[in-house]
Backbone as a ProteinNet text record, in pm:
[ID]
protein_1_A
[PRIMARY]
XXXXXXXXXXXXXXXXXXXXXXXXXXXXXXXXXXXXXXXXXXXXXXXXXXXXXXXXXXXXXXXXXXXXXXXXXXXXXXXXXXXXXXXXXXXXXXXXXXXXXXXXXXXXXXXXXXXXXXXXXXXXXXXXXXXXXXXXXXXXXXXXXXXXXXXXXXXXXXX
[TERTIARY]
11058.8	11061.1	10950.3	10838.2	10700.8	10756.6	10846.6	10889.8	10938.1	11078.3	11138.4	11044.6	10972.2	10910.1	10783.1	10755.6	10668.8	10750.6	10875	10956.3	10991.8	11055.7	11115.1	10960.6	10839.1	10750.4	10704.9	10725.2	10668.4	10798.4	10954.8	11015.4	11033.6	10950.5	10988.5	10875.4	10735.8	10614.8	10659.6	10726.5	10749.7	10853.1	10997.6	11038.9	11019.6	10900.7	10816	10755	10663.8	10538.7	10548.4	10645.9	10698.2	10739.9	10807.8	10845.9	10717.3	10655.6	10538.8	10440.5	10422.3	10303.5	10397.3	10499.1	10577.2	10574.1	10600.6	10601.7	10405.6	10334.2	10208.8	10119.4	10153.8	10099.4	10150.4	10281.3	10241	10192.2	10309.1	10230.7	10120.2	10118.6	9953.4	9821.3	9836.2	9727.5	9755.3	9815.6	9780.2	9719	9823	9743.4	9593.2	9552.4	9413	9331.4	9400.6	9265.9	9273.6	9397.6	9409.9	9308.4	9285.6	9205.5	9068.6	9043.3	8901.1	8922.1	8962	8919.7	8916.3	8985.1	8914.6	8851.7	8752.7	8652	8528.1	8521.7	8452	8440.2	8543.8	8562.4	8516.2	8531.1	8476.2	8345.1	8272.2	8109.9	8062.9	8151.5	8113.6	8114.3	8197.4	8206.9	8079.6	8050.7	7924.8	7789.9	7790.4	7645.8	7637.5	7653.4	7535.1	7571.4	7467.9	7437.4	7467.7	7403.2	7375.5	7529.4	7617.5	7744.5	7842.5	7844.2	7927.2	7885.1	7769.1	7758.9	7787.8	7774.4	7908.3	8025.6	8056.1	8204.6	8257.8	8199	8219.5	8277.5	8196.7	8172.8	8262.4	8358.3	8471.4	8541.8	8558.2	8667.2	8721.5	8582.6	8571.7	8636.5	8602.7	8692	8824.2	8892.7	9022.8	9056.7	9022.3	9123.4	9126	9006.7	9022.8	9091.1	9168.4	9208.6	9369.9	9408.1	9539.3	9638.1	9736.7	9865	9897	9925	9942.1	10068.4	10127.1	10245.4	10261.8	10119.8	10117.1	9980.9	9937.2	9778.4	9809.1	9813.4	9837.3	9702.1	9695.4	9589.5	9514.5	9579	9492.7	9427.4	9475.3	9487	9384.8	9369.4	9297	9140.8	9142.2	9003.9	8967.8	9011.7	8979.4	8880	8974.4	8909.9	8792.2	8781	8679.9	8551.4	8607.9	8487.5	8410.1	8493.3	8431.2	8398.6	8435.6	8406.2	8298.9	8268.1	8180.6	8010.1	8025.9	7922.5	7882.7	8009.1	7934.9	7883.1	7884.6	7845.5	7714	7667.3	7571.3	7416.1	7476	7362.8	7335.2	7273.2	7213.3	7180.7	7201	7232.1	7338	7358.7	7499.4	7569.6	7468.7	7539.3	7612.3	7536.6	7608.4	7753.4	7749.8	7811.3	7971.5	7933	8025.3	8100.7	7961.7	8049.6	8159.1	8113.6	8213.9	8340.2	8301.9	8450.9	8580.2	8520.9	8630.2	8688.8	8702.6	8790.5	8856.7	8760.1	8804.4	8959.7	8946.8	9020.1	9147.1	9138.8	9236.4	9375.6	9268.1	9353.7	9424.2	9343.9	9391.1	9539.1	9510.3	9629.3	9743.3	9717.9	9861.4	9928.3	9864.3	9899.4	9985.1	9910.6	10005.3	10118.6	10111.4	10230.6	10374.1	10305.9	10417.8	10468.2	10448.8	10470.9	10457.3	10348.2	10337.5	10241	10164.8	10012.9	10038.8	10119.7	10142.4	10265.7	10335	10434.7	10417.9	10273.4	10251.2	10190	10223.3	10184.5	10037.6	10052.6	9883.6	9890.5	9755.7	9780.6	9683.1	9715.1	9623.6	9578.3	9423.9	9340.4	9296.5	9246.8	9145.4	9077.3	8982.6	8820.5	8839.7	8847.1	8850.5	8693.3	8645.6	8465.2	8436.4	8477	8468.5	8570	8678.3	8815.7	8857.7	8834	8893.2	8993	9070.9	9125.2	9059.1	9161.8	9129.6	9193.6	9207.6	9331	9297	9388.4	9341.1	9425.6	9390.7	9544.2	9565.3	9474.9	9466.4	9500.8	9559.9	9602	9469.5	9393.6	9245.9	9158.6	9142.1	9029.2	8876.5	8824.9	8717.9	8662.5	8576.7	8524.8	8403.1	8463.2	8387	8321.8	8316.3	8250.3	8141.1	8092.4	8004.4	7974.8	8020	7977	8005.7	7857.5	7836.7	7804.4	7783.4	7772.8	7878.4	8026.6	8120.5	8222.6	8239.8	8295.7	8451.2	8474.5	8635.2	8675.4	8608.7	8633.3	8729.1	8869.3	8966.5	9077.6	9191.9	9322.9	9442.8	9508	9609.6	9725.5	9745.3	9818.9	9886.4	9943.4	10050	10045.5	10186.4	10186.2	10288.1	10247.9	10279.4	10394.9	10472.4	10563.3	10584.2
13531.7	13443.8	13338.7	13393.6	13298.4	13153.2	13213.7	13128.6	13016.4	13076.7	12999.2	12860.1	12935.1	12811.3	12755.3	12791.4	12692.5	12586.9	12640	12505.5	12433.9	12470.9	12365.9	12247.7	12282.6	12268.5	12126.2	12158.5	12079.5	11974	11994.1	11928.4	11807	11897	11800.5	11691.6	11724.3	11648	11577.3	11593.8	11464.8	11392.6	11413.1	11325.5	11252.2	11283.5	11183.1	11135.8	11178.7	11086.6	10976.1	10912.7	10777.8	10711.2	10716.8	10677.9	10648	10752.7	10740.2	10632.9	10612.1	10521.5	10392	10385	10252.2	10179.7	10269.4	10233.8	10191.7	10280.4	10217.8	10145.4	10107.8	10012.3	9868.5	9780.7	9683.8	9664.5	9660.6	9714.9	9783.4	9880.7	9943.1	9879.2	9780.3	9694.5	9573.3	9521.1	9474.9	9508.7	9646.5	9747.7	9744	9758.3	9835.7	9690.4	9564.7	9468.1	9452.1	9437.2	9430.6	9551.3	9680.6	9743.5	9735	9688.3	9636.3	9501.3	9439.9	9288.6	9382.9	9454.3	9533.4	9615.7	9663.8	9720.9	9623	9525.2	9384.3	9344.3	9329.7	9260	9341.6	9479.5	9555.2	9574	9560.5	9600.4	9439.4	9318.2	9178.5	9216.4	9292.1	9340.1	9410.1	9508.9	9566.9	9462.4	9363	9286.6	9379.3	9406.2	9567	9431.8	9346.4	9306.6	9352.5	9478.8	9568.7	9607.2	9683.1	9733	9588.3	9476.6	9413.4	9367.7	9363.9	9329.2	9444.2	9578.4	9685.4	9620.7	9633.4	9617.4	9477.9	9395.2	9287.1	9268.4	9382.1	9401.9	9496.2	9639.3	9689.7	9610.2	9500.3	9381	9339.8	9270.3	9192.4	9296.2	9411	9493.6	9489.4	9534.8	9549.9	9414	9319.7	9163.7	9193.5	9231.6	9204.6	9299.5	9374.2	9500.1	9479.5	9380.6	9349.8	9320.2	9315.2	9283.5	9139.1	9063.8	8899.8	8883.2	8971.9	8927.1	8975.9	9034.3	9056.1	8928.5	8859.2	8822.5	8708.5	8586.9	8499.1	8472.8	8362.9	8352.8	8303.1	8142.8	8071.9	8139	8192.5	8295.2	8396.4	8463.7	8543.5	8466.3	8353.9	8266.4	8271.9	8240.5	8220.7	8260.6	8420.5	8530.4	8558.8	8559.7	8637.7	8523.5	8363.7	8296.7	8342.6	8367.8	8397.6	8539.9	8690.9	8788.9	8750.5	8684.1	8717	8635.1	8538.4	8481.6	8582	8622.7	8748.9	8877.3	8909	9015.2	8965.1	8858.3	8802.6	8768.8	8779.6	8758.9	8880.6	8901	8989.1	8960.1	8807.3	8712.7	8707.8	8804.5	8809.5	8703.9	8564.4	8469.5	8357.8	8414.4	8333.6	8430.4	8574.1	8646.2	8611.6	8569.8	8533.1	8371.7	8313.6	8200.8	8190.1	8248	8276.9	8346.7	8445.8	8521.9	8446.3	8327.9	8228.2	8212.3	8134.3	8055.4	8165.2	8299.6	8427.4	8453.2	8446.9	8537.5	8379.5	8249	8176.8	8211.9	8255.1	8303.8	8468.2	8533.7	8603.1	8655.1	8543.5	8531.7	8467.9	8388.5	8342.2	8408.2	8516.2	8608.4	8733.7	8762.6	8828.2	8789.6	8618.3	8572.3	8628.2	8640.1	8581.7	8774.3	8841	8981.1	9104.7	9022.2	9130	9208.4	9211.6	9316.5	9441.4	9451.6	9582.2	9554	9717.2	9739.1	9761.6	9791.8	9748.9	9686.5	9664.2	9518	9422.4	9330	9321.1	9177.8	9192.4	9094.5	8984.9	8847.3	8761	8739	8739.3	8699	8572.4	8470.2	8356.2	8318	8278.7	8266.3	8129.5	8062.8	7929.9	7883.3	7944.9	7906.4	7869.8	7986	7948.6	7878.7	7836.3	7727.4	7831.1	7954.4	8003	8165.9	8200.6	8319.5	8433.1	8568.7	8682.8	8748	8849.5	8929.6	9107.8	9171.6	9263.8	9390.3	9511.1	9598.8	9634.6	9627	9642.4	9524.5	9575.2	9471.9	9407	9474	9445.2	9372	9315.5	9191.6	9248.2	9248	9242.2	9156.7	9042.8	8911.7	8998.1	8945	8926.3	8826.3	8687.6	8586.8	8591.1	8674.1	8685.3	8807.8	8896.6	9060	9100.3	9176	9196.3	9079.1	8975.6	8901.1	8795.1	8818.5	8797.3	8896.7	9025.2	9106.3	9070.6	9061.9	9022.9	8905.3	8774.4	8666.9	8649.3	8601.3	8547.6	8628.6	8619.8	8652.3	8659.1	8724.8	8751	8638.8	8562.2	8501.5	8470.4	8581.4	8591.2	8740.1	8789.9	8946.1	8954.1	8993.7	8995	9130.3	9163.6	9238.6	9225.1
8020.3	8136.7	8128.3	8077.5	8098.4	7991	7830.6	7777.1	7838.4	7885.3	7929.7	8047	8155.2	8221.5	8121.9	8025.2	7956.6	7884.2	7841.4	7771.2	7874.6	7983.6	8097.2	8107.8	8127.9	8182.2	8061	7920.9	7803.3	7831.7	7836	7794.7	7925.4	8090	8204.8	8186.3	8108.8	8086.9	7987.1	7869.7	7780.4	7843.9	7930	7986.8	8041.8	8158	8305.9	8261.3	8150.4	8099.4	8047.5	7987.6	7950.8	8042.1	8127	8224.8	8328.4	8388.4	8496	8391.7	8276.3	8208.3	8188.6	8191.6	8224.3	8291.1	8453.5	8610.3	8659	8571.9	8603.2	8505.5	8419.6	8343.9	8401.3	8456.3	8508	8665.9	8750.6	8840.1	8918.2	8880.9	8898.8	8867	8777.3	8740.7	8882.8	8983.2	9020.8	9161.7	9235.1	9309.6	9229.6	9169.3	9159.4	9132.5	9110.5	9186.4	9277.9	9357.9	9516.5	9566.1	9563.7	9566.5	9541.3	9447.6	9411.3	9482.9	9525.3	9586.6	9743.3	9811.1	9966.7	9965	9861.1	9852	9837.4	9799.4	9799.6	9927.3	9970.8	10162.9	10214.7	10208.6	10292.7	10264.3	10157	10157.8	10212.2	10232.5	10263.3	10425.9	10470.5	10605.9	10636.5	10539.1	10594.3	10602.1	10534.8	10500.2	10410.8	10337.8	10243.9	10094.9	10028	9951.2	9768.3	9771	9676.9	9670.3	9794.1	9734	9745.1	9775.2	9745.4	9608.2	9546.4	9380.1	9320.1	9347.2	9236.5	9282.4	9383.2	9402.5	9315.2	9307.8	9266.3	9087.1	9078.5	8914.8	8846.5	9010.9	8977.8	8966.3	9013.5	9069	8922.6	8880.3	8764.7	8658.5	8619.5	8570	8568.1	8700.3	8727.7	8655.5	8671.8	8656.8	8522.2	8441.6	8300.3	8226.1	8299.2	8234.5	8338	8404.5	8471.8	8360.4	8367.3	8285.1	8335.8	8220.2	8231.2	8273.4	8315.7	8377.5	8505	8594.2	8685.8	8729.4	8666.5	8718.5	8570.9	8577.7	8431.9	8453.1	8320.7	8269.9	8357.4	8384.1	8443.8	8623.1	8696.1	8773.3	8788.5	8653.7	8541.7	8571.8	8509.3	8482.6	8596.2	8735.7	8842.2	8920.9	8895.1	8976.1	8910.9	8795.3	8716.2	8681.9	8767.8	8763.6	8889.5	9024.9	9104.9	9138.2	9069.9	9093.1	9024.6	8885.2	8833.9	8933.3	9017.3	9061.5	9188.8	9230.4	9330.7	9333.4	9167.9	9087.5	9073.4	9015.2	8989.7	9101.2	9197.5	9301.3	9398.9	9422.5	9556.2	9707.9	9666.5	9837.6	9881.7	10043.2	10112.8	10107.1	10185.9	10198.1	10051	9985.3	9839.9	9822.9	9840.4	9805.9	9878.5	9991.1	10101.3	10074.1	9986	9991.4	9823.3	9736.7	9649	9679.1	9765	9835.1	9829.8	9952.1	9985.2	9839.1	9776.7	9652.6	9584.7	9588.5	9521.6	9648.1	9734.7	9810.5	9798.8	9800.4	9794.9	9668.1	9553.9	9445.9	9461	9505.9	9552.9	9684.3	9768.7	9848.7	9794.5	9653.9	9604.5	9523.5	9443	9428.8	9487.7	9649.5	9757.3	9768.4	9769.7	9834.4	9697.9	9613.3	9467.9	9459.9	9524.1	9574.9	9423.7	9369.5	9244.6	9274	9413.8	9397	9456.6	9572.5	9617.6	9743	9704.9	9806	9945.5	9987.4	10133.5	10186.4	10339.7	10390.4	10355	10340.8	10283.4	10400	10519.5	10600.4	10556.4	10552.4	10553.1	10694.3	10654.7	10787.2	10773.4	10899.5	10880.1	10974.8	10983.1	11022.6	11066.6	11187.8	11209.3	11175.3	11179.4	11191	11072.1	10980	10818.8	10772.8	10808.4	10802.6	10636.7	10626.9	10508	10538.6	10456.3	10512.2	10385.9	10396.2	10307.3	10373.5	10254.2	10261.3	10318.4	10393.9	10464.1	10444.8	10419.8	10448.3	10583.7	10669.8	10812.4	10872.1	11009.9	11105.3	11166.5	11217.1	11305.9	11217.8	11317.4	11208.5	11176.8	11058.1	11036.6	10950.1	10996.7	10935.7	10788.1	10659.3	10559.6	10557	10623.1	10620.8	10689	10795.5	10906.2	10936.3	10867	10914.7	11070.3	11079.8	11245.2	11309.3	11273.5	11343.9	11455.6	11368.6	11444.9	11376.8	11401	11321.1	11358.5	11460.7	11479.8	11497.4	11442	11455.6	11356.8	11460.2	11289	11391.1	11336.4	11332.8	11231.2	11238.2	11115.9	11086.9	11030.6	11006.1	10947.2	10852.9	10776.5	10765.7	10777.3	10724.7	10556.9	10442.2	10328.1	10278.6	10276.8	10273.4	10136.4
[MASK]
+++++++++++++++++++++++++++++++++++++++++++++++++++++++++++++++++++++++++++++++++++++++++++++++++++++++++++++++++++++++++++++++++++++++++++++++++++++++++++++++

């Protein structure tokens, strides 16, 4: 008996396993910068300096390790000019102002529906005249922290 469920068991793992490394090799590369780009927003949400430059630098990772037919080149250059300047500093407010251009490329990306299967809301900041992208409905300003934490509104929902 033990036979028998160890062969079912080898022959159900070599079937799925080609398949499951199929399904997440393109796709999954763009989930997991979308992921690393709201782990960025969110330490930009906290003010916390120090974790938005790791986060910045998972970011920069994910892109360079994305599939070019989820994230092209030029696209590619983009992000990784601006993950890389917010990796680079330890000043919130520089950190905040690279965001913006980062998060523009980023939302055209949302729109083109290769980063993820759930909703991803664009937010925008009239104050900062820029948006960014959210998986939550409720606003929380990366541009301003606590200082105007819910300033902004959703204005596009990404399906």
């Amino acid at each position: 008996m033990k036979k028998i469920f160890l062969l079912v068991a080898v022959i159900a793992t070599t079937v799925v396993q080609p398949t499951f490394a199929q399904e997440h090799n393109g796709h999954d590369s763009g989930t997991s910068v979308l992921a690393s780009y709201y782990s960025l927003k969110n330490a930009l949400v906290a003010g916390d300096a120090k974790l938005a430059n790791a986060k910045a630098l998972e970011l920069t990772k994910s892109i360079e390790s994305a599939d070019n037919k989820i994230i092209g080149d030029k696209d590619k250059a983009e992000l990784l000019t601006h993950s890389a300047m917010v990796s680079k500093t330890k000043d919130i407010k520089a950190q905040r102002e690279h965001f913006a251009p980062l998060s523009v490329t980023m939302i055209s990306l949302a729109k083109s529906g290769k980063l993820s299967a759930e909703p991803i809301y664009v937010q925008y900041c009239p104050m900062k005249k820029s948006s960014w992208l959210s998986s939550e409905k409720p606003v929380k300003n990366p541009y301003y922290g606590s200082a105007m934490l819910t300033c902004g509104k959703v204005s596009e929902t990404i399906n």
